[in-house]
C-alpha positions in Angstrom: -27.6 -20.6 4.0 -24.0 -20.5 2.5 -23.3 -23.4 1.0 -20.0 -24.5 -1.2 -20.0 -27.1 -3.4 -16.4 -27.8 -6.2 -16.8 -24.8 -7.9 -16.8 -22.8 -5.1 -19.6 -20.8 -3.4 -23.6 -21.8 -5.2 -23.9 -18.8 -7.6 -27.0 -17.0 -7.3 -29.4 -16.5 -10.2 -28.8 -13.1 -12.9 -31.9 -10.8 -11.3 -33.1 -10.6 -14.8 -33.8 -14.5 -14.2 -35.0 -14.2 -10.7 -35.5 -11.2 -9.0 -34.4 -10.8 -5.5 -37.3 -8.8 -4.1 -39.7 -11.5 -5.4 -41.0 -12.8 -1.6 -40.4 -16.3 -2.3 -36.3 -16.1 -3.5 -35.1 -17.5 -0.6 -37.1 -20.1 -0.8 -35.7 -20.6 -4.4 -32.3 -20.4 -3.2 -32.9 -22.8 -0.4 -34.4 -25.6 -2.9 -31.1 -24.7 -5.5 -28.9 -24.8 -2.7 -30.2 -28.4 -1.3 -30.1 -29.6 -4.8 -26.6 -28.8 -5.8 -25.0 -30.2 -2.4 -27.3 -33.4 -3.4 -25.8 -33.9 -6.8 -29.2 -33.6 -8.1 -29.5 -32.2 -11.7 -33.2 -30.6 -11.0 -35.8 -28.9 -8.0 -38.8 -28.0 -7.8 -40.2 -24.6 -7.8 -41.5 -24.2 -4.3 -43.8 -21.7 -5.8 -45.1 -23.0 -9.1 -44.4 -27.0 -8.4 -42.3 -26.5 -11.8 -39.1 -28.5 -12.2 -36.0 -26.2 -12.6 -32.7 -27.0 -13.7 -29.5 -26.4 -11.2 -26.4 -24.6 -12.1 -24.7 -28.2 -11.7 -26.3 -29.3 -14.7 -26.2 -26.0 -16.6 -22.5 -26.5 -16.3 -22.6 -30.5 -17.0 -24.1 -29.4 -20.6 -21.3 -27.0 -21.4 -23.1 -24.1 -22.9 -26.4 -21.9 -22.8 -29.1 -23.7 -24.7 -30.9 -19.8 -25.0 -33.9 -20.8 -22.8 -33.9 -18.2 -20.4 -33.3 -20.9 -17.3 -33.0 -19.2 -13.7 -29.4 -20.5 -13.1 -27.5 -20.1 -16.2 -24.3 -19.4 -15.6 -23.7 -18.2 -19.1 -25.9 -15.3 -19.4 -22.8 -13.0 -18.0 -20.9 -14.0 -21.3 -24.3 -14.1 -23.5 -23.3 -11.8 -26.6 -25.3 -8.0 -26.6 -28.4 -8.5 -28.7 -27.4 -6.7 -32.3 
């Protein structure tokens, strides 16, 4: 499923927050993707039943709060650890 939303295509998660060959990503991306289009700032985990945070509302916040969430879209321009 391709979705687009006003940014644009629905990034996909950094693989160091959700790796691809795990079997249930497209699930994941399924439950983001239906999220986002909704406008909803959260989905659940169709895995663990844990609430996870969209992209949407990683971008509504303005910044990385250094959590480690699956759809940051800050962790390309995340500083090198020193």
């Amino acid at each position: 499923m391709t979705s687009t939303w006003s940014h644009g295509p629905i990034p996909r998660p950094h693989p160091s927050r959700c790796d691809p060959s795990r079997p249930d990503y497209d699930a994941i991306i399924e439950a983001h993707e239906r999220a986002v289009n909704a406008s909803e700032p959260t989905y659940v985990d169709p895995s663990t039943g844990f609430i996870v945070l969209t992209v949407a509302n990683h971008l509504r916040r303005g910044r990385c709060c250094d959590n480690g969430c699956r759809h940051c879209p800050y962790i390309e321009v995340e500083a090198p650890p020193t």
